[in-house]
PDB file of the backbone (N, CA, C, O) and the ligand in Angstrom, with CONECT records:
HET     ZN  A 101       1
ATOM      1  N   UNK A   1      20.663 -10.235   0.958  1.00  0.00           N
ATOM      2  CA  UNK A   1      20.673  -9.208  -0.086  1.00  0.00           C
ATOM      3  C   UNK A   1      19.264  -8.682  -0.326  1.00  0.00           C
ATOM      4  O   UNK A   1      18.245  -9.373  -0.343  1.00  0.00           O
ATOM      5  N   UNK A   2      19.345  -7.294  -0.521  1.00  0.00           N
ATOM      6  CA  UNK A   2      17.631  -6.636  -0.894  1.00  0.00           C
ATOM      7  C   UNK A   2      17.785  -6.303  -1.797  1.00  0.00           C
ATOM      8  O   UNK A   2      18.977  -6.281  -2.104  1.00  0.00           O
ATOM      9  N   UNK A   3      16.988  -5.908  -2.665  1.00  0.00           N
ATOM     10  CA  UNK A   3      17.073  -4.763  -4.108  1.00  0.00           C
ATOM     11  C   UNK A   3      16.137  -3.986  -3.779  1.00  0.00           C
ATOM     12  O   UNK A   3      15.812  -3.379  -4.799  1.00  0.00           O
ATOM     13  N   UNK A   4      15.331  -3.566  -2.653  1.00  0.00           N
ATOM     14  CA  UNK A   4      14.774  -2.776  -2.409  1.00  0.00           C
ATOM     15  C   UNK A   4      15.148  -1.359  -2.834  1.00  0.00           C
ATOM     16  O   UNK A   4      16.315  -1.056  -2.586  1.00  0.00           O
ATOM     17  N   UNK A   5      14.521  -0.587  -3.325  1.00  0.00           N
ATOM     18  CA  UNK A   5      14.912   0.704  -3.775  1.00  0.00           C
ATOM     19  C   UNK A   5      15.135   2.114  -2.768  1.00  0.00           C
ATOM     20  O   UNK A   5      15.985   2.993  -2.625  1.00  0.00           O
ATOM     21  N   UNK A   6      13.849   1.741  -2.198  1.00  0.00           N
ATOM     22  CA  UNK A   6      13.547   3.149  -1.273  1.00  0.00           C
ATOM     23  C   UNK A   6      14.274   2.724   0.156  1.00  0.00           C
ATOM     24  O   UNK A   6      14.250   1.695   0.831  1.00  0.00           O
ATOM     25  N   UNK A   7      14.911   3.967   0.290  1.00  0.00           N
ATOM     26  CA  UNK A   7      15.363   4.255   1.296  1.00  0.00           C
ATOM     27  C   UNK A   7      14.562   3.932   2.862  1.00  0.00           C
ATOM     28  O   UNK A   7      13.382   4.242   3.025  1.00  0.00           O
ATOM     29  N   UNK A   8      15.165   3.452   3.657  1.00  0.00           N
ATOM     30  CA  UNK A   8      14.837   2.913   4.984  1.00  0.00           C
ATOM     31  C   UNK A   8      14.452   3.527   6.168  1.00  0.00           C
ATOM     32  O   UNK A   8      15.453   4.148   6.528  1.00  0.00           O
ATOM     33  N   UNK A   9      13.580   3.699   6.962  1.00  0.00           N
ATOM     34  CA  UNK A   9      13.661   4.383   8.044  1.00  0.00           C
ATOM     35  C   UNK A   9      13.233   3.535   8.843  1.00  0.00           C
ATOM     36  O   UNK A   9      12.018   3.367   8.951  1.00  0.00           O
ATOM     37  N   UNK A  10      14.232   2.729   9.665  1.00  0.00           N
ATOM     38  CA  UNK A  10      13.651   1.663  11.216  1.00  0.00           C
ATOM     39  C   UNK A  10      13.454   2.357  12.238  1.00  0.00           C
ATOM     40  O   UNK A  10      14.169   3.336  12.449  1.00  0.00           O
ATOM     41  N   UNK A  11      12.256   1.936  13.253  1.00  0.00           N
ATOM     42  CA  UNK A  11      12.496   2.092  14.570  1.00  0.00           C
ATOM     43  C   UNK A  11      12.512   0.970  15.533  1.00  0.00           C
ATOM     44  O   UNK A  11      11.732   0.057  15.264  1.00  0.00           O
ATOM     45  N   UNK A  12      13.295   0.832  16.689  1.00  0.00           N
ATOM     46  CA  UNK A  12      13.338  -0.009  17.645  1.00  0.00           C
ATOM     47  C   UNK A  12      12.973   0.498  18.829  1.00  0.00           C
ATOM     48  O   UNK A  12      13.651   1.380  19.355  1.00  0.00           O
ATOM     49  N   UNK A  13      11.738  -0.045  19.464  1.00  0.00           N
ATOM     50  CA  UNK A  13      11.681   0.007  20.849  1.00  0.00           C
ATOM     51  C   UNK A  13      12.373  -0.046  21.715  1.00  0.00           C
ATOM     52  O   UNK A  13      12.716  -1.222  21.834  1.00  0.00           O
ATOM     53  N   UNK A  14      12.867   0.618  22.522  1.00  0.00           N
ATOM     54  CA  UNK A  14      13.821   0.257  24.335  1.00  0.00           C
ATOM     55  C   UNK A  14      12.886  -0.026  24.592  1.00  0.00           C
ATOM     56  O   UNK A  14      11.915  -0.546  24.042  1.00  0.00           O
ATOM     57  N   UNK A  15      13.401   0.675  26.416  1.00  0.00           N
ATOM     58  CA  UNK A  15      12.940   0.720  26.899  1.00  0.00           C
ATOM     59  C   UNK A  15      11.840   2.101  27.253  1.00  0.00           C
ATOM     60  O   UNK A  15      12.246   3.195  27.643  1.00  0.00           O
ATOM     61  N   UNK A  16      10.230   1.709  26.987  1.00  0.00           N
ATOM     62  CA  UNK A  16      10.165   3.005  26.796  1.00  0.00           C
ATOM     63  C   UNK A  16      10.635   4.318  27.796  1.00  0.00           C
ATOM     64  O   UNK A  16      10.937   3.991  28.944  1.00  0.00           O
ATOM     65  N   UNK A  17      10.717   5.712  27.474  1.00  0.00           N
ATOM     66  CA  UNK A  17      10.357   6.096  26.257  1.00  0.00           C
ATOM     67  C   UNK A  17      11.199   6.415  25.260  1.00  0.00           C
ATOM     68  O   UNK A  17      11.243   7.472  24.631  1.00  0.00           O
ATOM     69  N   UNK A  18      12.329   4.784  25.063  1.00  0.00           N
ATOM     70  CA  UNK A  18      13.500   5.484  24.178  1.00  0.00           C
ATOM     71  C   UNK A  18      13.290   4.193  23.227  1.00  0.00           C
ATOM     72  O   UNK A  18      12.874   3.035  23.255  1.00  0.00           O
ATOM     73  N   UNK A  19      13.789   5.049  22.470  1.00  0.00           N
ATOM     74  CA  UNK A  19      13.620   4.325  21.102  1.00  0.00           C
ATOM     75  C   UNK A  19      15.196   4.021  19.937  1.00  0.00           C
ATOM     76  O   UNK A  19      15.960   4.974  19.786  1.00  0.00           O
ATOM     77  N   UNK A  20      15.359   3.318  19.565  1.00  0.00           N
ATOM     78  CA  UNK A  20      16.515   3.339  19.177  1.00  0.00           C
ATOM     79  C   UNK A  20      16.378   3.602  17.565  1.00  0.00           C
ATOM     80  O   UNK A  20      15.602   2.694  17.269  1.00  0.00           O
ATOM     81  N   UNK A  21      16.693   4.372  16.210  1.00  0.00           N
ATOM     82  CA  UNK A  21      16.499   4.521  15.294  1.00  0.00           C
ATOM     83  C   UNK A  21      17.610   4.990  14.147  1.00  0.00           C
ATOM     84  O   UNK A  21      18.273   6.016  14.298  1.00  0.00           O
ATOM     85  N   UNK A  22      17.746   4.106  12.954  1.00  0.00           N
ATOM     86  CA  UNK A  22      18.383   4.927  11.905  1.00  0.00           C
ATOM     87  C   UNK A  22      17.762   4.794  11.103  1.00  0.00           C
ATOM     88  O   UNK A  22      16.548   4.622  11.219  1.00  0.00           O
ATOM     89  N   UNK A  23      18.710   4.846   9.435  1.00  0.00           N
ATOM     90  CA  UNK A  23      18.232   4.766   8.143  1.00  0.00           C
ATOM     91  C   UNK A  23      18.777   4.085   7.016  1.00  0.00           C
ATOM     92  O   UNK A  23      19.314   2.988   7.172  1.00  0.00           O
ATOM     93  N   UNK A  24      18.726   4.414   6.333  1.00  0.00           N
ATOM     94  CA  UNK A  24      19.709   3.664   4.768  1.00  0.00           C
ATOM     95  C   UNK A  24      19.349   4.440   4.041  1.00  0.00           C
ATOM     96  O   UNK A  24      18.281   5.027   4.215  1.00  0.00           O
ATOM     97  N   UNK A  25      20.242   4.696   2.882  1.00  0.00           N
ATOM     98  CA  UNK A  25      19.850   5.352   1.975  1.00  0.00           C
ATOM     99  C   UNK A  25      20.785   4.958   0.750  1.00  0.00           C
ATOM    100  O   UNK A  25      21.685   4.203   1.118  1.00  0.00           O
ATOM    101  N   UNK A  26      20.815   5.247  -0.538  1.00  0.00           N
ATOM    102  CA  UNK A  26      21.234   5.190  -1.250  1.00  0.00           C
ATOM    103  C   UNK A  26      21.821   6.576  -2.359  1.00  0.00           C
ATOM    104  O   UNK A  26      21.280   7.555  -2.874  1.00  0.00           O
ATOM    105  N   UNK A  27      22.959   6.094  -2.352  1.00  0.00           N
ATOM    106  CA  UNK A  27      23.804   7.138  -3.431  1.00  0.00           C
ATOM    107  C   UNK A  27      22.990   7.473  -4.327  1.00  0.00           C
ATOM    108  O   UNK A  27      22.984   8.703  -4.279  1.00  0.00           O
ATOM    109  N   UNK A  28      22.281   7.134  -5.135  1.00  0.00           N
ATOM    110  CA  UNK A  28      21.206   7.953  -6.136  1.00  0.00           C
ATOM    111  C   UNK A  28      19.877   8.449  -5.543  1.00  0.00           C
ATOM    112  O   UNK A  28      18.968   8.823  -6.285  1.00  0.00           O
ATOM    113  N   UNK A  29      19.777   8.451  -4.324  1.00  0.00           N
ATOM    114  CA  UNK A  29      18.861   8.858  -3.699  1.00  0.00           C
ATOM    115  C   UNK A  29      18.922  10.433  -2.857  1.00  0.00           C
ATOM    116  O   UNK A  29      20.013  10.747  -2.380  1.00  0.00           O
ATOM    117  N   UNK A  30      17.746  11.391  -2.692  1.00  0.00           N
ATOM    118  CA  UNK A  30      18.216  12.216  -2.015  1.00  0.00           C
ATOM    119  C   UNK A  30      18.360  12.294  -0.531  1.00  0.00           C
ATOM    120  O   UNK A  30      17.486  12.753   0.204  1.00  0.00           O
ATOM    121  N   UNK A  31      19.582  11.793  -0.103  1.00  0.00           N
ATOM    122  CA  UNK A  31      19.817  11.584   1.656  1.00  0.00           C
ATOM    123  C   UNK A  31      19.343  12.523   1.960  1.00  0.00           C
ATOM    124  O   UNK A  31      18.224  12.282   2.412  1.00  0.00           O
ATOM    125  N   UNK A  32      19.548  13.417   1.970  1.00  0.00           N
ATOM    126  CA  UNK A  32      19.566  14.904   3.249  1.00  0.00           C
ATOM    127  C   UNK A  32      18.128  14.768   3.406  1.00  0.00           C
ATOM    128  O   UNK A  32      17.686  14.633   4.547  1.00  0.00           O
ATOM    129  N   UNK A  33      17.139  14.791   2.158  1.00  0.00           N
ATOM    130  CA  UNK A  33      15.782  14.791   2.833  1.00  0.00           C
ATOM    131  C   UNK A  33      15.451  13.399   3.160  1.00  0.00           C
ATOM    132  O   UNK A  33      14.222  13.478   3.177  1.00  0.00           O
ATOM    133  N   UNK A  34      15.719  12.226   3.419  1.00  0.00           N
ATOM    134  CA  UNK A  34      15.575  11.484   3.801  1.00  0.00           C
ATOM    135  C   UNK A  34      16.074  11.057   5.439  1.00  0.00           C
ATOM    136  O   UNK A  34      15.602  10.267   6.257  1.00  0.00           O
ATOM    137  N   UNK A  35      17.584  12.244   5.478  1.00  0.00           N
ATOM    138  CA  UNK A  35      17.766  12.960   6.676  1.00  0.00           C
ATOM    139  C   UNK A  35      17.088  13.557   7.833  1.00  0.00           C
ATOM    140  O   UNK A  35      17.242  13.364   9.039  1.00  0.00           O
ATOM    141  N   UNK A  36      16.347  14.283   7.214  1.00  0.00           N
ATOM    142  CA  UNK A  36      15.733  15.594   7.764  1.00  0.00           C
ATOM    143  C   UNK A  36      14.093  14.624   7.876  1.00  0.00           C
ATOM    144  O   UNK A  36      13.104  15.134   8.402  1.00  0.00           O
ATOM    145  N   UNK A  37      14.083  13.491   7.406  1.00  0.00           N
ATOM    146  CA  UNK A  37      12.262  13.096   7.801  1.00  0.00           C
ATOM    147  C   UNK A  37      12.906  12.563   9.239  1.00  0.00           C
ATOM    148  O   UNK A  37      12.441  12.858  10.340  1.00  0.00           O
ATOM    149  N   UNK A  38      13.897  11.845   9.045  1.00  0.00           N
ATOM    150  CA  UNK A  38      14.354  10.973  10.129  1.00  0.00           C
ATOM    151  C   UNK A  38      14.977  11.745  11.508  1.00  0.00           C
ATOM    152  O   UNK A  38      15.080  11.247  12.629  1.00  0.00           O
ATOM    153  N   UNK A  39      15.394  13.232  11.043  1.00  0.00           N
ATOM    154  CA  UNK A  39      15.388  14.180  12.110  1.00  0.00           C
ATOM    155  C   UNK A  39      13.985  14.540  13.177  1.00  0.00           C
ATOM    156  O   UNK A  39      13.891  14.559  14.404  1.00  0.00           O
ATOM    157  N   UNK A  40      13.098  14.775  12.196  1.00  0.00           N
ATOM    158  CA  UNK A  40      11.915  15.327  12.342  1.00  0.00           C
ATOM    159  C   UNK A  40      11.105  14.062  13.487  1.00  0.00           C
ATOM    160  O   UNK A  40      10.512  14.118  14.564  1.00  0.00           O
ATOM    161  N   UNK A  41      11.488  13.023  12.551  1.00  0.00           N
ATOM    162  CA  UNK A  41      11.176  11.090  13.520  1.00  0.00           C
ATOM    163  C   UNK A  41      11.613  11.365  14.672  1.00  0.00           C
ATOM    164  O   UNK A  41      10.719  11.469  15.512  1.00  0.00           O
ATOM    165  N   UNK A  42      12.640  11.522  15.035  1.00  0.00           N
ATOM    166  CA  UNK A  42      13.747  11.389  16.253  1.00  0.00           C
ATOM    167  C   UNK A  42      12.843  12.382  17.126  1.00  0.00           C
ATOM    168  O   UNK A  42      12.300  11.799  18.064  1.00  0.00           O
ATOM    169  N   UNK A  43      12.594  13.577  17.043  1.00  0.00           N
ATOM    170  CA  UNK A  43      12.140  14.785  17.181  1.00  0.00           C
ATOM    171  C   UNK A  43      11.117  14.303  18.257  1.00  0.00           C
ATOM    172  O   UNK A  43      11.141  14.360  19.486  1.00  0.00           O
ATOM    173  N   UNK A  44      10.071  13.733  17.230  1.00  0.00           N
ATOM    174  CA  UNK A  44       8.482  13.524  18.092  1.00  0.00           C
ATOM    175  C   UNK A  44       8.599  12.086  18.601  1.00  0.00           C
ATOM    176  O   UNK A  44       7.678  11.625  19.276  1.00  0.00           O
ATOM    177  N   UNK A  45       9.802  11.271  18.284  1.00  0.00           N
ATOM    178  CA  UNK A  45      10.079  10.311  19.177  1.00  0.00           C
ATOM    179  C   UNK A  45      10.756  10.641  20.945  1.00  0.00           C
ATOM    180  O   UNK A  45      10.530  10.013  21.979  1.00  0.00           O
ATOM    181  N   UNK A  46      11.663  11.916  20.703  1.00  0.00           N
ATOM    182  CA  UNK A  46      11.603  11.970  21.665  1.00  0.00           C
ATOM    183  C   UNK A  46      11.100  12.348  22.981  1.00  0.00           C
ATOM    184  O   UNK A  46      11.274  12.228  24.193  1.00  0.00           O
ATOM    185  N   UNK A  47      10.303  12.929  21.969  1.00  0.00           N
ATOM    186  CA  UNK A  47       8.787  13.791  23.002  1.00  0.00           C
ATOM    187  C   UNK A  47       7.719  12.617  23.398  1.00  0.00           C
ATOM    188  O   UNK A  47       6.913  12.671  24.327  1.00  0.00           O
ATOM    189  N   UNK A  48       7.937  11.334  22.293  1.00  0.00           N
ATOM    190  CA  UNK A  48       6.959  10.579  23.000  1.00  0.00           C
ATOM    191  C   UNK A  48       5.532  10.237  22.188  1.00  0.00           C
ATOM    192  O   UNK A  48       4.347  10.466  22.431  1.00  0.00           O
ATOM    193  N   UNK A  49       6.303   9.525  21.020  1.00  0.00           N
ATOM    194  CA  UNK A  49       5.142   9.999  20.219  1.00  0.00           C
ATOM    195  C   UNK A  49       4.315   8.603  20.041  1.00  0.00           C
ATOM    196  O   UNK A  49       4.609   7.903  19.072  1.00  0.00           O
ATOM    197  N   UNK A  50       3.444   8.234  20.804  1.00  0.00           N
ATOM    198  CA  UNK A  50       2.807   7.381  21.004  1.00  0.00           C
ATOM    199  C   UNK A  50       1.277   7.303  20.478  1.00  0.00           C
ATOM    200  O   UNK A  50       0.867   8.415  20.145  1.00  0.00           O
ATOM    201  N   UNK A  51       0.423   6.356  20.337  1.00  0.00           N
ATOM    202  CA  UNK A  51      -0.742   6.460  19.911  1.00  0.00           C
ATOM    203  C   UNK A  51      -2.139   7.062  20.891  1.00  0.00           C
ATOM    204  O   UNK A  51      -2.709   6.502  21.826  1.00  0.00           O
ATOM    205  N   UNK A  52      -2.281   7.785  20.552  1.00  0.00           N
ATOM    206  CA  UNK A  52      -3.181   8.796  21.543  1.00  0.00           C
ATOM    207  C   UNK A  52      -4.742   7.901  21.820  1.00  0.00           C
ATOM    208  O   UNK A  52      -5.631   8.439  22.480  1.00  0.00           O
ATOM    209  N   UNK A  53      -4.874   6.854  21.378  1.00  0.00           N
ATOM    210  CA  UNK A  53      -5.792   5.660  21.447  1.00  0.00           C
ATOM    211  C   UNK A  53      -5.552   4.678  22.056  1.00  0.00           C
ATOM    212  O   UNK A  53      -6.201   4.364  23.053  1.00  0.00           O
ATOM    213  N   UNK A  54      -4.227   3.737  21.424  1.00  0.00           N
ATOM    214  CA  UNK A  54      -3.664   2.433  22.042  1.00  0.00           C
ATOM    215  C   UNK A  54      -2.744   2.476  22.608  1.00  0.00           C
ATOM    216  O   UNK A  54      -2.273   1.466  23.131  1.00  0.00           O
ATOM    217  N   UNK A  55      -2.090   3.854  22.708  1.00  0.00           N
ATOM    218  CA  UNK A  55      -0.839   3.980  23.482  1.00  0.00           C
ATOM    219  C   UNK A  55       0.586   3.118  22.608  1.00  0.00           C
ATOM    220  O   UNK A  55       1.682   3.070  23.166  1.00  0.00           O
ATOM    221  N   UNK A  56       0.406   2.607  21.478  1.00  0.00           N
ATOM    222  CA  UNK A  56       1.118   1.791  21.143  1.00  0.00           C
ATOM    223  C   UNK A  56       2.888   2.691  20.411  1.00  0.00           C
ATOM    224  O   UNK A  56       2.449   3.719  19.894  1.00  0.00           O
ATOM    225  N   UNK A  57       3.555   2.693  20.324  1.00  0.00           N
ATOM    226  CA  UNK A  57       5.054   3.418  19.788  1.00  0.00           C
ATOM    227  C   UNK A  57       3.872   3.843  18.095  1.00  0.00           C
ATOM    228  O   UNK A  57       2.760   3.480  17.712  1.00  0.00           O
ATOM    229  N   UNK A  58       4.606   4.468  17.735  1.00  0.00           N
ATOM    230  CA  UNK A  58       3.790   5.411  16.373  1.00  0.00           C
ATOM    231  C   UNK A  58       4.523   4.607  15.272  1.00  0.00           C
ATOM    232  O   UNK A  58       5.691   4.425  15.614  1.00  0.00           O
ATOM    233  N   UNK A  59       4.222   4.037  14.009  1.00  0.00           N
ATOM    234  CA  UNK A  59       5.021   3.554  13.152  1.00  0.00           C
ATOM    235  C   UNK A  59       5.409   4.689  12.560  1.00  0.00           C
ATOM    236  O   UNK A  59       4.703   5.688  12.420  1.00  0.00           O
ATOM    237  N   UNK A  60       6.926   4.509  12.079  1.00  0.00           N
ATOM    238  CA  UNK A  60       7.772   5.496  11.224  1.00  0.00           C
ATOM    239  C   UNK A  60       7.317   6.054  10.405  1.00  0.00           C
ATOM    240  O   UNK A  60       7.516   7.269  10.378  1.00  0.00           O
ATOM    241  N   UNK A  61       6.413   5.364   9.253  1.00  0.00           N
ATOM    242  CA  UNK A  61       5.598   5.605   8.014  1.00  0.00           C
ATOM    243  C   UNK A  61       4.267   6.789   8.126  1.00  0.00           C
ATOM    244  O   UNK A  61       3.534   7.307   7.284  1.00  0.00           O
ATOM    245  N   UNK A  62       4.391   6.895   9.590  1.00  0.00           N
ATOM    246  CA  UNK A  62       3.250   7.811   9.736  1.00  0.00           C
ATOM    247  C   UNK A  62       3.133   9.393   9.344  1.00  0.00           C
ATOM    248  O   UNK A  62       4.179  10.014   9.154  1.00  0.00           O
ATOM    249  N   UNK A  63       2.071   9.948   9.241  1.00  0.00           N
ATOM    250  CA  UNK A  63       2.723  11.401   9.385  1.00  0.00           C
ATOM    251  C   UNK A  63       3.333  12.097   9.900  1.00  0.00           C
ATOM    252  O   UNK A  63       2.357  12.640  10.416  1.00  0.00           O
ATOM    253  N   UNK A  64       4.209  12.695  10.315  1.00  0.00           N
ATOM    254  CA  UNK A  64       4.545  13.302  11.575  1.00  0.00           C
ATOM    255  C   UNK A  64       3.592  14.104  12.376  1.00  0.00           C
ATOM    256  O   UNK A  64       3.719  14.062  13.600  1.00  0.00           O
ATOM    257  N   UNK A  65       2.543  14.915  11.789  1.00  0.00           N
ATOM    258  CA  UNK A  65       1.300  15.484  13.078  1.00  0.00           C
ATOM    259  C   UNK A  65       0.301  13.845  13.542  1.00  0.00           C
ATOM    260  O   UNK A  65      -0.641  13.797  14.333  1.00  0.00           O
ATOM    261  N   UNK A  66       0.842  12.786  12.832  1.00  0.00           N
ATOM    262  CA  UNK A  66      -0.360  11.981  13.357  1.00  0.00           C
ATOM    263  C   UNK A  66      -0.451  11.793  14.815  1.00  0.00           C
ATOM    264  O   UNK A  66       0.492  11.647  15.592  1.00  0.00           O
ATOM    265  N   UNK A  67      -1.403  11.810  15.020  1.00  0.00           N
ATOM    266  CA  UNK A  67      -1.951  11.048  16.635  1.00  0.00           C
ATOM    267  C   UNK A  67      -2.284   9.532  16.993  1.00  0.00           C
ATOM    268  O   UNK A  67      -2.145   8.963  18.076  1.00  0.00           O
ATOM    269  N   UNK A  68      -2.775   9.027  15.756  1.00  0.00           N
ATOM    270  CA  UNK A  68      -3.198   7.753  15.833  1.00  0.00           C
ATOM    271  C   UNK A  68      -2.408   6.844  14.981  1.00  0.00           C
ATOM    272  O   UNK A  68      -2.332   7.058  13.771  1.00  0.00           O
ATOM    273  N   UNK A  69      -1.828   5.866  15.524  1.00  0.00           N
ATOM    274  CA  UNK A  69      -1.246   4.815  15.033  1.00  0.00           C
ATOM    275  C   UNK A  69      -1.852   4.105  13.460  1.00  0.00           C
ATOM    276  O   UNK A  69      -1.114   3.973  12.484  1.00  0.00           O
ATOM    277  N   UNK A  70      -3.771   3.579  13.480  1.00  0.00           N
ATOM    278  CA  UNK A  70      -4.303   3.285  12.320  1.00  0.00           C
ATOM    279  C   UNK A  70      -5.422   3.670  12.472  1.00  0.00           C
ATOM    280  O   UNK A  70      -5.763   4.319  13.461  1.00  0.00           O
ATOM    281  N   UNK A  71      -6.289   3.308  11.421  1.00  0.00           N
ATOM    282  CA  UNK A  71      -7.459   4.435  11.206  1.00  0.00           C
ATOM    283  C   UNK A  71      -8.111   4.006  12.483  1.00  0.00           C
ATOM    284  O   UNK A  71      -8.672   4.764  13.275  1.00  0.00           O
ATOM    285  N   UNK A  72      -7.962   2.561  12.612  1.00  0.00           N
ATOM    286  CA  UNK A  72      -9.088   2.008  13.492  1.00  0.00           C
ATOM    287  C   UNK A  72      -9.391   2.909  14.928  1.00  0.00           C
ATOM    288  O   UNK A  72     -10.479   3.130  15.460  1.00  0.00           O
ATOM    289  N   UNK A  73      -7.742   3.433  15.438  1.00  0.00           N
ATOM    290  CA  UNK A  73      -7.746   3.700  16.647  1.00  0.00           C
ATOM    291  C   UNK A  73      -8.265   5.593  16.621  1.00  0.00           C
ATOM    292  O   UNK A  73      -8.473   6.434  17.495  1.00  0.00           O
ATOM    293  N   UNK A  74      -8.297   5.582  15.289  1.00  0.00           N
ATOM    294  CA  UNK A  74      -8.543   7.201  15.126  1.00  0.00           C
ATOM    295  C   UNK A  74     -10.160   7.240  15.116  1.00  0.00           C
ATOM    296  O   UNK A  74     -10.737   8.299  15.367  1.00  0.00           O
ATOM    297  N   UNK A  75     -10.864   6.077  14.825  1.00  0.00           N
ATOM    298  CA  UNK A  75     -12.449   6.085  14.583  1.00  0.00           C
ATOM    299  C   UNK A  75     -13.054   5.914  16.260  1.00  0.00           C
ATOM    300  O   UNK A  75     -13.781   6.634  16.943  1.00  0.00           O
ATOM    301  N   UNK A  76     -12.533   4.920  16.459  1.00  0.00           N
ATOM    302  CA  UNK A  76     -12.396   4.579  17.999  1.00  0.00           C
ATOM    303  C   UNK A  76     -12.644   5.728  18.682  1.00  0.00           C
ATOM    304  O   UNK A  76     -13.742   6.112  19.085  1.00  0.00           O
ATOM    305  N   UNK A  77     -11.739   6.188  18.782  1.00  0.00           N
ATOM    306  CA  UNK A  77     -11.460   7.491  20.056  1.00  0.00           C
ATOM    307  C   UNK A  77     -12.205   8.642  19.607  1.00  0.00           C
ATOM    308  O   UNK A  77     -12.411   9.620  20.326  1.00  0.00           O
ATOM    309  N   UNK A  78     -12.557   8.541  18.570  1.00  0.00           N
ATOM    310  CA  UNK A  78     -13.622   9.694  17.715  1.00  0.00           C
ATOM    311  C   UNK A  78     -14.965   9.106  18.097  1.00  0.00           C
ATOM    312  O   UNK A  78     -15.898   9.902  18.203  1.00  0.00           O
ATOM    313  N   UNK A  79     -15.152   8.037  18.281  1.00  0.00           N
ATOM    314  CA  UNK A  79     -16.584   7.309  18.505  1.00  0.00           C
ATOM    315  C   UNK A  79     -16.291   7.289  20.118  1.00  0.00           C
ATOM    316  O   UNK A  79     -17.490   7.348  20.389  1.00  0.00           O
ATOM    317  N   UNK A  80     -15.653   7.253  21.441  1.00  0.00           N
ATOM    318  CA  UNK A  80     -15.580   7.443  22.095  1.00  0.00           C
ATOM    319  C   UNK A  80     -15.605   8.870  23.104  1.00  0.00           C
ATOM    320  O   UNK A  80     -15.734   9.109  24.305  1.00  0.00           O
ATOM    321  N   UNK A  81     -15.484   9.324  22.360  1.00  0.00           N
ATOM    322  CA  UNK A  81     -15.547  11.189  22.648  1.00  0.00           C
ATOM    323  C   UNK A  81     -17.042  11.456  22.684  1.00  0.00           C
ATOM    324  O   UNK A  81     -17.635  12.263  23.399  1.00  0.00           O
ATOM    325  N   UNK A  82     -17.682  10.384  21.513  1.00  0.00           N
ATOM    326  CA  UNK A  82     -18.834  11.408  21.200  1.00  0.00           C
ATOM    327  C   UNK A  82     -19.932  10.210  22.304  1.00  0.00           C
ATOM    328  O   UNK A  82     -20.616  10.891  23.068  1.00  0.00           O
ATOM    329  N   UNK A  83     -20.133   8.952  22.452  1.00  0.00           N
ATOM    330  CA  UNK A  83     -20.563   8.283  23.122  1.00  0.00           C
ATOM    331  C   UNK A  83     -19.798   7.842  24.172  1.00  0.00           C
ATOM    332  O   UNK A  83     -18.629   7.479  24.038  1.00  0.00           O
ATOM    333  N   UNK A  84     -20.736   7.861  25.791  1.00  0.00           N
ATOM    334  CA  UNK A  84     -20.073   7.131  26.768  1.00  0.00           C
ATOM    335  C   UNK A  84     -20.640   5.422  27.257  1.00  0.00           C
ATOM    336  O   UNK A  84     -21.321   5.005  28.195  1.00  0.00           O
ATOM    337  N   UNK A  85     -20.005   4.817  26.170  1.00  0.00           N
ATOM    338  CA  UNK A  85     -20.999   3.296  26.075  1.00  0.00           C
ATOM    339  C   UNK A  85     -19.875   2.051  27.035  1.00  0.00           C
ATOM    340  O   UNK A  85     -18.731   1.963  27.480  1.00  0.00           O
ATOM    341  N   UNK A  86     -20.813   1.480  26.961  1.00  0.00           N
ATOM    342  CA  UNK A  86     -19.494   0.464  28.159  1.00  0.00           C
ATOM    343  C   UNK A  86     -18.534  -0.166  27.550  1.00  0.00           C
ATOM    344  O   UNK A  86     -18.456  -0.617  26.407  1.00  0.00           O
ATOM    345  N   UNK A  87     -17.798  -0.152  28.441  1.00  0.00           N
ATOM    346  CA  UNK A  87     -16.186  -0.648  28.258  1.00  0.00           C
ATOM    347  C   UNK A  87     -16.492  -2.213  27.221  1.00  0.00           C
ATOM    348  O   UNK A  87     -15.542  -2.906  26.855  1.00  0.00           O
TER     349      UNK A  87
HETATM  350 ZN    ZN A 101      -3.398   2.981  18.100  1.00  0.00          ZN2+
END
C-alpha cells in the first residue's frame, strides 16, 4: 500500500532503444495532463533520449529539452568542450 499522492510516471529499460513505460494517476488528480507529460516522455523516448554525456536512459523527472541526465554530466561535457585534458 502507498499513500503517495502524486501521480506516477515509471520508466523501464529493454532492450535498448526501447523502453517500456506507464503511469498512475488518481481520480482527484488532473490525468490528461499527466497524460500528455507521459505522451511527450514516450515521444523523446522514442527518438532516444539518452544522456548526451553518459549515454545513460534520461530519468522521467527530467525536462523534456534536457540533454543531460545530472548536473554533473552537464558540467562535464561543458568543461570538456572547452578543455582537451587527458582522459
Ligand atoms: Zn549523464
Amino acid at each position: 500500500m502507498s499513500d503517495r499522492e502524486s501521480a506516477t510516471i515509471w520508466i523501464e529499460e529493454l532492450d535498448p532503444p526501447y523502453v517500456r513505460m506507464g503511469f498512475t494517476s488518481y481520480p482527484w488528480q488532473n490525468s490528461h495532463r499527466i497524460a500528455q507529460r507521459a505522451n511527450a516522455l514516450a515521444r523523446n523516448y522514442s527518438k532516444g533520449w539518452y544522456c548526451a554525456y553518459c549515454g545513460e536512459l534520461m530519468p522521467e523527472w527530467k525536462r523534456l529539452d534536457a540533454k543531460f541526465c545530472k548536473e554533473g554530466c552537464r558540467k562535464m561535457a561543458a568543461r570538456k568542450r572547452r578543455t582537451r585534458s587527458r582522459v
